[in-house]
C-alpha positions in Angstrom: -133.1 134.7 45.4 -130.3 132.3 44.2 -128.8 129.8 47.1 -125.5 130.7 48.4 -122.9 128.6 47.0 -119.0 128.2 48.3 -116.1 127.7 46.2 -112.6 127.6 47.5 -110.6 130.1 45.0 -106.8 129.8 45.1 -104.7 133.2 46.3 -102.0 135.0 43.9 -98.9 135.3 46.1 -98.4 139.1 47.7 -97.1 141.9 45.2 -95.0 143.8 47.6 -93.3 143.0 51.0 -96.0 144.8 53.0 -98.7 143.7 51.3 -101.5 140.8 51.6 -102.5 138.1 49.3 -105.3 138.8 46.9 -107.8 136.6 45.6 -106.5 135.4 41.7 -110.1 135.7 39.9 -112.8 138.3 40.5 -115.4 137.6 42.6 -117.5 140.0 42.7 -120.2 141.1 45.3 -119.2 138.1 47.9 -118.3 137.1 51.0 -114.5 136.0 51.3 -112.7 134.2 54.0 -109.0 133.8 53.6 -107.1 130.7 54.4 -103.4 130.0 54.6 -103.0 129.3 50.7 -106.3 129.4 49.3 -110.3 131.6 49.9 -113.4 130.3 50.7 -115.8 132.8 48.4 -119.7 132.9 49.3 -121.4 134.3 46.3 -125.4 133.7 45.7 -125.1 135.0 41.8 -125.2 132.4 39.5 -123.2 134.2 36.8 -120.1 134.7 38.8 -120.3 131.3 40.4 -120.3 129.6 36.6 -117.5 132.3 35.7 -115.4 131.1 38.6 -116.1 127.6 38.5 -114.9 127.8 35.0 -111.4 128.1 36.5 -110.0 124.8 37.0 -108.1 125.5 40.1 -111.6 126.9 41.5 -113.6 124.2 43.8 -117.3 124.1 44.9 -117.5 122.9 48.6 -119.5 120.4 49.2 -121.6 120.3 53.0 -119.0 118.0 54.2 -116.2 120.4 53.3 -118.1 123.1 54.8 -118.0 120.8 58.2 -115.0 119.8 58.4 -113.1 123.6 57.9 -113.7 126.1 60.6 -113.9 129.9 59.1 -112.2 131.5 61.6 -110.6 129.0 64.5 -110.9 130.2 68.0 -114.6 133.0 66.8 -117.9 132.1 67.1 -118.5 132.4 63.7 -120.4 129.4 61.6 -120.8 129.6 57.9 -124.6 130.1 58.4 -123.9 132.8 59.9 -121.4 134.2 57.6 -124.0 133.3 54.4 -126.6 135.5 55.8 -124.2 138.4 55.0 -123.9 137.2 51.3 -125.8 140.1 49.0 -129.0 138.8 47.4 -129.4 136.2 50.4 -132.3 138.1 52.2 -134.8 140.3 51.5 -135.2 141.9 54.7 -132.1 143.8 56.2 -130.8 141.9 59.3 -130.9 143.4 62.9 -129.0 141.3 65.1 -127.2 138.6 62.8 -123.9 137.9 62.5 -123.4 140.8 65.1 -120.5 140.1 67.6 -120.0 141.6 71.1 -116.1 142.3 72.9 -117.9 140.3 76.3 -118.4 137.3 73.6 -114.9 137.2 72.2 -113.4 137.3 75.4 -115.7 134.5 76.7 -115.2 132.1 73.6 -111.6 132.4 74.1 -111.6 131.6 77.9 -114.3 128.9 77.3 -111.6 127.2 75.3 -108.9 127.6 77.3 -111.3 126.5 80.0 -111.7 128.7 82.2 -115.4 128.7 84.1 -117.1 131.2 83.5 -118.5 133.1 87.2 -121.7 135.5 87.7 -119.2 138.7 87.4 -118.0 137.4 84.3 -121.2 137.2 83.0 -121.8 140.8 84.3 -118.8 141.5 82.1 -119.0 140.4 79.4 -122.9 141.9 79.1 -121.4 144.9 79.6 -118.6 144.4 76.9 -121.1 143.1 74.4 -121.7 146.8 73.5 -118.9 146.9 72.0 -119.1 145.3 68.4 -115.6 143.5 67.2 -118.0 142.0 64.1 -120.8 142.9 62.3 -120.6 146.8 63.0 -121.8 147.6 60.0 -125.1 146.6 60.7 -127.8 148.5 62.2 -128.0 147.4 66.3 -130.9 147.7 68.5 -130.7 149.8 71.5 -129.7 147.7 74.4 -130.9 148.7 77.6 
């Protein structure tokens, strides 16, 4: 099992009018977040990672890079958490990781636009965690 390495991977503008911006090399089985002008690739094989970093417009992130950019501003998502979903990372499948709720969307945003947070809300948003925004693809325990 090879450590998960990111690289920040420039874009190629959008073909078409409707259409979004792709990333310019292959990268193969990884995970990809997309930025205003470049993509943050997560990739744990090695031979990818030396094909891509062959590119010289292709970058390896250091830990302070990884610090100071946010994946997804205003989502309570880390890049731990998004490297666990990174094929070849684990072994064992993953139950609960990565795995977002509706109640904790909702609550992140109103925590930062500071809104307390009462014992009905709380109510709420257990109730609203049933319903996955991120990470559906994954198997879910029952909740009771």
């Amino acid at each position: 099992m090879n450590p998960a390495r990111w690289m920040e991977v420039p874009l190629q503008p959008a073909s078409g009018k409707n259409e979004p911006p792709t990333v310019k090399y292959g990268i193969g089985n990884s995970v990809v977040v997309y930025g205003i002008d470049s993509a943050y690739v997560g990739c744990a094989d090695e031979v990818t990672v030396t094909e891509l970093l062959r590119n010289p417009d292709v970058r390896l992130l250091s830990a302070d890079d990884l610090r100071r950019i946010v994946p997804f501003p205003g989502l309570p998502l880390t890049w731990e958490s998004l490297e666990a979903q990174i094929p070849g990372q684990s072994s064992k499948p993953h139950l609960r990781t990565g795995v977002i709720g509706l109640g904790d969307l909702i609550s992140s945003i109103t925590r930062r636009a500071r809104i307390p947070e009462c014992g009905s809300c709380t109510r709420r948003r257990k109730g609203l965690n049933r319903i996955t925004v991120w990470g559906w693809w994954r198997a879910r325990p029952a909740e009771a």
